[in-house]
C-alpha positions as CSV (number, residue, x, y, z in Angstrom):
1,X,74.2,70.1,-228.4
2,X,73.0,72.0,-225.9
3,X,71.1,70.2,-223.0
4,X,68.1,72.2,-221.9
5,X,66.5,72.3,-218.3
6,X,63.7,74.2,-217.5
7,X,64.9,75.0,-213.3
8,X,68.5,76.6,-214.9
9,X,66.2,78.7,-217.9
10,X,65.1,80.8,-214.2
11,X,68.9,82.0,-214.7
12,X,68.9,81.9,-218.4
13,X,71.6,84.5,-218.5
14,X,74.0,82.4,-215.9
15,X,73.2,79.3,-218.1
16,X,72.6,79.9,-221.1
17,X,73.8,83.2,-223.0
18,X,75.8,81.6,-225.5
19,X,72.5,79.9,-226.7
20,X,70.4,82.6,-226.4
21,X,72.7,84.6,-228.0
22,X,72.8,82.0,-231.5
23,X,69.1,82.0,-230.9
24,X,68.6,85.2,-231.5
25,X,71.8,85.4,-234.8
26,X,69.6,82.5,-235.9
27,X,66.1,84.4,-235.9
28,X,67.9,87.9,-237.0
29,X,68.8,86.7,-240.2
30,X,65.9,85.1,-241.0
31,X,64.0,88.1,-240.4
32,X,66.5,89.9,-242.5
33,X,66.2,87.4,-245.8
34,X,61.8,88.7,-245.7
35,X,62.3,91.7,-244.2
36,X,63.8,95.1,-245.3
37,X,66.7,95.2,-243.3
38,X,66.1,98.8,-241.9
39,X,63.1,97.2,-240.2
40,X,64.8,94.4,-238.8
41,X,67.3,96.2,-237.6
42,X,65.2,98.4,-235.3
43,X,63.1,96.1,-234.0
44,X,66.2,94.2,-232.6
45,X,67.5,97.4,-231.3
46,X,64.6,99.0,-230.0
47,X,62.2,96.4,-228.8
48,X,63.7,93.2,-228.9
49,X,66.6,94.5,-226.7
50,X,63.7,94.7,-223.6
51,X,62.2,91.7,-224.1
52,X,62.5,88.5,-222.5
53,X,62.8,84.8,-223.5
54,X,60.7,82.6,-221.1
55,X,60.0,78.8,-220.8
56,X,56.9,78.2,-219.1
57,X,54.2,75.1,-219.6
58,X,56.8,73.6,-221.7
59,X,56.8,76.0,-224.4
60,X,59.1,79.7,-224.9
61,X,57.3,82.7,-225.4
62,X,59.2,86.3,-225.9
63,X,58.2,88.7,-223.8
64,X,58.2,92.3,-225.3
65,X,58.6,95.1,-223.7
66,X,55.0,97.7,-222.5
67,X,54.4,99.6,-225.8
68,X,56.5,98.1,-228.4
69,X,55.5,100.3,-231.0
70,X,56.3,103.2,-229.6
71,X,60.0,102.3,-229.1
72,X,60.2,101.9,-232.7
73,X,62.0,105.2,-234.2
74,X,64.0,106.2,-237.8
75,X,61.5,103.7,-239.6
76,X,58.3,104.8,-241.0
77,X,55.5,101.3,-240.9
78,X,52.4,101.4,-239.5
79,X,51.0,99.0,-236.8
80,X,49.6,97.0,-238.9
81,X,52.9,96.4,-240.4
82,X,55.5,96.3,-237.3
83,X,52.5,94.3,-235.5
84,X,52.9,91.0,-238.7
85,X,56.8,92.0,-238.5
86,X,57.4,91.9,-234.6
87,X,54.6,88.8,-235.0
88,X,57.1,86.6,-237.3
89,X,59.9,87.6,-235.4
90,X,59.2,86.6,-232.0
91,X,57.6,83.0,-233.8
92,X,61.5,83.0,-235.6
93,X,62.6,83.4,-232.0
94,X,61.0,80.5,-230.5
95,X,61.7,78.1,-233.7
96,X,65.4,79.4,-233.0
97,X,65.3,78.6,-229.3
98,X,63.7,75.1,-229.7
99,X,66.4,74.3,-232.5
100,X,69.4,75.7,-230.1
101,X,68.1,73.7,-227.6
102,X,67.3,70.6,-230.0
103,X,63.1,70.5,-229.1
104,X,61.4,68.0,-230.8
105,X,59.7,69.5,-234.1
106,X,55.7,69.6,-233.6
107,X,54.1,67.4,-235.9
108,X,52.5,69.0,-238.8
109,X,48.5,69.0,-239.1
């Protein structure tokens, strides 16, 4: 169990890499099981690299990178595709980092 607090997130990388780091395992290889593996791949190494897990107003958000798309070479997908794949990743992100850091699920509506 990893207990979370929001000041030492400010220093997420002092804190909390070994998290982060199954966060993002966690999220990688659920992208991998819906996506075509090339795909994932590159958007792990060429725009999720720059971006940046925050915590702000009680919720994480992933902060990519200016131009994402752009950064995205040696795969051919239109924007309309990387912009649903990059979408589901960063929201397989966040469902990683809340269940790292044991957030309560949100109740279904």
């Amino acid at each position: 169990m990893v207990r979370f607090d929001p000041e030492k997130f400010a220093d997420k990388y002092r804190h909390y890499l070994t998290p982060l780091q199954r966060a993002y395992r966690i999220a990688f290889g659920e992208m991998n099981e819906r996506y075509d593996s090339r795909l994932v791949h590159a958007l792990d190494q060429q725009v999720l690299n720059e971006s940046e897990p925050v915590y702000a107003d009680g919720a994480f958000e992933i902060q990519l990178p200016p131009d994402p798309y752009a950064r995205l070479t040696g795969v051919e997908v239109d924007e309309a595709q990387f912009d649903a794949a990059i979408a589901a990743y960063t929201d397989e992100l966040i469902a990683a980092l809340e269940g790292v850091f044991e957030f309560p699920p949100e109740p279904k509506r």
